[in-house]
N, C-alpha and C positions, 0 to 999 in steps of 0.2 A: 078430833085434835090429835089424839094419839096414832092414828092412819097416816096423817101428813107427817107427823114427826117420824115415821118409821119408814114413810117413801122420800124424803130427806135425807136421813143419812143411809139411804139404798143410791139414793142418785148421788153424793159426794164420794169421790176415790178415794181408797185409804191413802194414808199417809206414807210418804215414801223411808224405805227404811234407812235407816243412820249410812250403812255405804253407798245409798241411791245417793241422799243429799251431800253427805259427801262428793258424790262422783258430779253433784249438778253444780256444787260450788266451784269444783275444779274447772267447769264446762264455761261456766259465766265467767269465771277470771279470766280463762285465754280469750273469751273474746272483746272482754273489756280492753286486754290488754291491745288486743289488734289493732282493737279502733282508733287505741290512743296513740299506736305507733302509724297507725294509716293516716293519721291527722299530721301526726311528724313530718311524715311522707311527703304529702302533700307541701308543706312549708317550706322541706329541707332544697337549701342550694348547691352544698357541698354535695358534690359527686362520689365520695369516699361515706361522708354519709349516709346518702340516698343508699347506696349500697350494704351498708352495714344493716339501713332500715327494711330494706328490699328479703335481705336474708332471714331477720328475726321474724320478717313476716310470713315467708316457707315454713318456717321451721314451726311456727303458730298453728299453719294450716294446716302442718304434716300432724302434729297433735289432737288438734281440731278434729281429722278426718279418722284419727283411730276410736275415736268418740262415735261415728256416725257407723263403725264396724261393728260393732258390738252392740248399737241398738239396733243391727238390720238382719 
């Protein structure tokens, strides 16, 4: 019993440190965010709109992508 307990928490990954989670909370909002303006997107008729939506969503990805720089 005590063999399993000890190849258990050998195979679970520590726990990410306070700026990892930080840094993951930030990562999941922008893409919360995306979706919920991709979803706008989609609805939107206004052509000054769509536009407005278009740009916050660059600007999403361009944040997004500094994220994928620094885990690579």
């Amino acid at each position: 019993m005590a063999e399993r307990r000890k190849s258990v928490r050998a195979s679970i990954s520590p726990s990410p440190s306070p700026k990892e989670q930080q840094r993951n909370r930030k990562r999941e909002g922008l893409l919360l965010s995306r979706k919920r303006l991709t979803e706008q997107l989609q609805a939107a008729g206004n052509p000054r709109h769509r536009q407005m939506l278009e740009q916050s969503i660059a600007e999403l990805d361009r944040q997004l992508s500094s994220f994928k720089q620094v885990t690579d």
